[in-house]
N, C-alpha and C positions, 0 to 999 in steps of 0.2 A: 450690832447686837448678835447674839451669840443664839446659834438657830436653835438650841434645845429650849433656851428660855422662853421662845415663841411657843415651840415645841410642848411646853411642861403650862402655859402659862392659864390662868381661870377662863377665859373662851375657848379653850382649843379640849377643854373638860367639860364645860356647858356642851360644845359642840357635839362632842363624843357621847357624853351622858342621853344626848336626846337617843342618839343610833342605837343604845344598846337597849333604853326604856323602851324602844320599839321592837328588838330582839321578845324583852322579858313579857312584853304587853301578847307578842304571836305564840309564848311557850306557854304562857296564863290559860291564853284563848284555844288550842290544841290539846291542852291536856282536857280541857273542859269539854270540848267536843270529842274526843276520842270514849271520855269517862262514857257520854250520854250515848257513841254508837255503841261501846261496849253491853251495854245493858241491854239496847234493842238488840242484837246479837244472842242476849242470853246469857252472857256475862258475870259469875257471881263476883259481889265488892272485893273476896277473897281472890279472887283470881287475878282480878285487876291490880289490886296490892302487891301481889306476886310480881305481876311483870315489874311495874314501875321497880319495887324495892332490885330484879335483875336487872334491867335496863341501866340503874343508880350501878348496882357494883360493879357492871359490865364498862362502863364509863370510867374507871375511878383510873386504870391504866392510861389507856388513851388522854387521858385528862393530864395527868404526869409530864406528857410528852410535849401538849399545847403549852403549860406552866412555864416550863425549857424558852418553849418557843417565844413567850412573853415574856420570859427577863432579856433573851437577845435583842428584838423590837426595844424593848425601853432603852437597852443604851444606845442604841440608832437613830432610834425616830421619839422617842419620849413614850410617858408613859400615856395618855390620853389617845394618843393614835393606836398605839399597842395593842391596848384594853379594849377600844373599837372594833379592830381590823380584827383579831380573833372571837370576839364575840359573836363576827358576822361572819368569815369566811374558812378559821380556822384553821388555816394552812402556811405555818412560819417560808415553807419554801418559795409558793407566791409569792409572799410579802416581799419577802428579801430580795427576791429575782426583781418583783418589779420594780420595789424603788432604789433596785442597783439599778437598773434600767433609767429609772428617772433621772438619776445623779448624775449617771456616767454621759446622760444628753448634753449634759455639760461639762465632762471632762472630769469630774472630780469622782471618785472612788468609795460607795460608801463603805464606811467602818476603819478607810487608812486614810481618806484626807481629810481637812477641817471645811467642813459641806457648808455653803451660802445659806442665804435663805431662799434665795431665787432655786437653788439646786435642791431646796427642803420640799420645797413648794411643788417643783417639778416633780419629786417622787410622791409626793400625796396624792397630786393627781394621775400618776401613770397607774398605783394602787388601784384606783376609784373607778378610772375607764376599762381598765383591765379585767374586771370583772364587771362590768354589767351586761357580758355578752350573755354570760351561762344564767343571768338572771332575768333577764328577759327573755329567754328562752323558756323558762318557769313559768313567768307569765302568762307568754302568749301560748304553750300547748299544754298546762296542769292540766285543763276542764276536758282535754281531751282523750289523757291517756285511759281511761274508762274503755273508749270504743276503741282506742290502740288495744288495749289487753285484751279486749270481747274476740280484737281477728286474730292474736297471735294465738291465744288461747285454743279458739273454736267452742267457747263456753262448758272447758274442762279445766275444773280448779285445782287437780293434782298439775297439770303440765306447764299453770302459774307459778306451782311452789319451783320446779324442775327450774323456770327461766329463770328465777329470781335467785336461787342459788347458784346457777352456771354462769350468772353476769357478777354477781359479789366473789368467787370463785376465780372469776375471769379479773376482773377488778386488781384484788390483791396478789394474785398470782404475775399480773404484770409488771409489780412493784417489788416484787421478791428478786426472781434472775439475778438483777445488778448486784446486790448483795452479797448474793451464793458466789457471784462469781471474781469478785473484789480482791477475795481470798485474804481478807484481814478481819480487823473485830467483828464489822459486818456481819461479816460471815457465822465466825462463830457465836453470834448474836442469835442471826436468822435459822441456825441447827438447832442450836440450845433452844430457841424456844419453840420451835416444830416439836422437840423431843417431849418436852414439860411440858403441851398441849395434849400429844400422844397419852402423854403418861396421864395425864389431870382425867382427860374423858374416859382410861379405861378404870381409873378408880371411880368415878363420875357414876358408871355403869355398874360394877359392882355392888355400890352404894348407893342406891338410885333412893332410897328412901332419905338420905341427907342433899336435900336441895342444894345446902351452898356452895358445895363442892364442883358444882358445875357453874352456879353462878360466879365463883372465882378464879375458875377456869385460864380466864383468858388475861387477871392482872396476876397472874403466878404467872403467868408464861409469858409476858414483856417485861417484867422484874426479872423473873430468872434468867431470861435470856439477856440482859443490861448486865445483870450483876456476873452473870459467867463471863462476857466480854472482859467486865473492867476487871476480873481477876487473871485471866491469862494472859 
């Protein structure tokens, strides 16, 4: 039998459907508690409206990208794996690394040979074990980071904002280099859309009394920089 029809078949969509009801059940239960710390805060509904509706258009880029990521998954691994494994982790370059990883335990290549189901099987599970390090790490130190940030901080909430933006900073900045220095579309993916960020925040600031312009900030600037690639 031919591994996608395991692949595609009504258990392995039962299977998947629970992982991602458990996704939708913690995003249900987070928005609800964030709604209720917001208020104690101070919070007006207006304000809170605001974030989400940015949050929502801040996503719509990024989201584009994951979309990509789930039609390649599908013709690999089917659709119910697909639809899982990014609903929970996100990240098409994992996926594929690991269940190249799991295939190739047996010799076979995925996306150029015809995978067993033994070699299917093997990469669901390399998927599965492959992440639950960074998730158990969640686990065992969430309740903790409180008293982590109390000593990095010294109980100074500007010099929180400082860390949080020199590690997201740090983050993407680690992820840029390879790009810039590829010297192909890449590249002029990664300028072009440096440039149409540049440009987005300084009309942003000009314009400070038109919200959305910052709010869209940042899907003008992975479109534009996509769309300048595919035309040069």
């Amino acid at each position: 039998m031919d591994y996608l029809v395991i692949a595609n078949s009504a258990p392995m969509w039962i299977a998947a459907g629970l992982g991602v009801a458990l996704v939708l059940f913690q995003s249900i239960l987070f928005t609800k508690k964030s709604v209720a710390a917001g208020k104690n805060m101070g919070l007006t509904d207006k304000q809170m409206r605001s974030a989400m509706v940015s949050s929502f258009i801040t996503s719509i880029g990024p989201t584009m990208v994951i979309l990509t990521a789930l039609l390649v998954l599908i013709v690999n691994l089917g659709s119910p794996t697909a639809w899982m494994r990014l609903s929970f982790i996100g990240s098409v370059m994992f996926e594929m690394m690991a269940a190249g990883f799991g295939t190739g335990a047996l010799g076979q290549t995925l996306g150029v040979d015809q995978i067993s189901n033994t070699a299917f099987a093997n990469a669901l599970w390399t998927m599965a074990l492959g992440s639950i390090g960074w998730t158990l790490v969640s686990v065992l130190t969430a309740d903790k980071m409180g008293k982590a940030q109390k000593k990095l901080t010294k109980g100074d909430p500007g010099m929180m904002k400082v860390i949080s933006i020199g590690a997201l900073v740090g983050a993407f900045g680690a992820l840029l280099p390879p790009h810039l220095l590829s010297m192909n579309r890449n590249t002029v993916a990664a300028i072009s859309g440096g440039v149409i960020m540049a440009v987005m925040i300084l009309i942003s600031k000009k314009f400070s009394h038109r919200t959305w312009i910052k709010e869209w900030s940042l899907a003008f600037a992975l479109f534009g920089g996509m769309i300048v690639a595919a035309i040069v």
